[in-house]
C-alpha positions as CSV (number, residue, x, y, z in Angstrom):
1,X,20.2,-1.8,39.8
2,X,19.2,-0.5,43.3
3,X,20.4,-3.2,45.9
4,X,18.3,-3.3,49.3
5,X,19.5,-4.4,52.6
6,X,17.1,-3.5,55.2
7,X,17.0,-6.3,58.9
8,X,12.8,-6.9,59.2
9,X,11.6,-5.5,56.1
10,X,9.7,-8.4,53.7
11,X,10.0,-8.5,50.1
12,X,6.5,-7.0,50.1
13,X,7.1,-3.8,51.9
14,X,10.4,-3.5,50.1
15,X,8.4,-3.2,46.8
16,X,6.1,-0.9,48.4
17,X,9.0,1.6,49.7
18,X,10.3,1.2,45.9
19,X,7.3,2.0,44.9
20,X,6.8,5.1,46.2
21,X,10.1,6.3,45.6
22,X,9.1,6.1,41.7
23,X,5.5,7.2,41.7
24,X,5.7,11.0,43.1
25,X,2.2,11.2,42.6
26,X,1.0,7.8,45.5
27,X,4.2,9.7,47.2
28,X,2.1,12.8,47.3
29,X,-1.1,11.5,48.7
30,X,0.0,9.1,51.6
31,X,2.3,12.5,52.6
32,X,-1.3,13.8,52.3
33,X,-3.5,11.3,53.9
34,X,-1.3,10.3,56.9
35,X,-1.1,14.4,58.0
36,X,-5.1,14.6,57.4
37,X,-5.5,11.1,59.7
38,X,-2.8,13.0,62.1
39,X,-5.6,16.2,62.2
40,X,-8.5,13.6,62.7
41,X,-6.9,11.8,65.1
42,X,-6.2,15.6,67.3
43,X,-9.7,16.5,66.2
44,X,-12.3,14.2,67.7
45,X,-14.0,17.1,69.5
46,X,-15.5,18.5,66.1
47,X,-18.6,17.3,65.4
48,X,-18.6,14.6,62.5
49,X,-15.0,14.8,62.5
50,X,-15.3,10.8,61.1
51,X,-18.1,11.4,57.9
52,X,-15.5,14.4,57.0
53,X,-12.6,12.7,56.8
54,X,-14.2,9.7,54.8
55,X,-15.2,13.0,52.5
56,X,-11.7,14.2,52.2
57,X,-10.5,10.6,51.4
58,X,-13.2,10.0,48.6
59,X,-12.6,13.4,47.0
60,X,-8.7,13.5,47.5
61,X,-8.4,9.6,45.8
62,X,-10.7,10.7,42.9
63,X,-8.2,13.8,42.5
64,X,-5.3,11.2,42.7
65,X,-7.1,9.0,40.1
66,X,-7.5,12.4,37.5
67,X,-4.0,13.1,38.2
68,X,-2.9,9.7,37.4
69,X,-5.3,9.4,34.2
70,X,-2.9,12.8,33.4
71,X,-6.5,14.8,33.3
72,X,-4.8,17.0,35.8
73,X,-1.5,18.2,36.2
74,X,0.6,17.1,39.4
75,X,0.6,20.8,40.2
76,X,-2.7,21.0,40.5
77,X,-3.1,17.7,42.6
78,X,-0.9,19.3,44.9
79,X,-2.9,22.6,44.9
80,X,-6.4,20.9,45.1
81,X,-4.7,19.1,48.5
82,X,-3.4,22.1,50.0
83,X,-6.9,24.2,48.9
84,X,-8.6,21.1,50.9
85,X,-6.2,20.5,54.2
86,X,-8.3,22.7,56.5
87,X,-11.7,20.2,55.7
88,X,-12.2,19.6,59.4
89,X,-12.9,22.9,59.9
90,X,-15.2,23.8,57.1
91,X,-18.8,23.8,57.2
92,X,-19.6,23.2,53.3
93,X,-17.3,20.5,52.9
94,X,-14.7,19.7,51.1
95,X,-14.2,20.6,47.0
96,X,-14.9,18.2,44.4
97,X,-13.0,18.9,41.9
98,X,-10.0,20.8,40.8
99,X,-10.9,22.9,37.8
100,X,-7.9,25.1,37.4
101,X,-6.5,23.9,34.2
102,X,-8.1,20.3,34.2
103,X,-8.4,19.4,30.1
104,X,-10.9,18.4,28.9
């Protein structure tokens, strides 16, 4: 039994934190999205900067949903993220899909 005493925290973002701590695979993409907001955030000179980012975060969750679904390994989750982390600064976008060992 994990026993919690944290001053401020509700029940609801205690859950959360334990949460997290199980599921390596949320773990991975909030570590993911909250460094990709960070570059957003340091990027608003690029043109479109916004409509990218909304790219990366649609094509990053459906990669979080195949890993989750066990489609794709948590390897390759982690490879399709750090394939993807310079989006802002490509002009094609952002991949799809990881296809490196995805079963089918």
């Amino acid at each position: 039994m994990i026993t919690f005493i944290k001053i401020g925290k509700t029940c609801k973002e205690l859950s959360y934190e334990i949460k997290l701590q199980n599921d390596e695979i949320t773990k991975t993409y909030r570590n993911a999205y909250k460094t990709q907001n960070a570059k957003k955030q340091r990027n608003k000179h690029i043109p479109d900067i916004e409509s990218k980012f909304k790219n990366w975060v649609s094509n990053a969750q459906k990669q979080k949903q195949l890993c989750t679904d066990k489609v794709i390994s948590l390897e390759d989750f982690k490879q399709w993220l750090k394939d993807n982390e310079n989006w802002y600064l490509k002009k094609e976008g952002v991949k799809n899909s990881c296809t490196r060992n995805s079963k089918k």
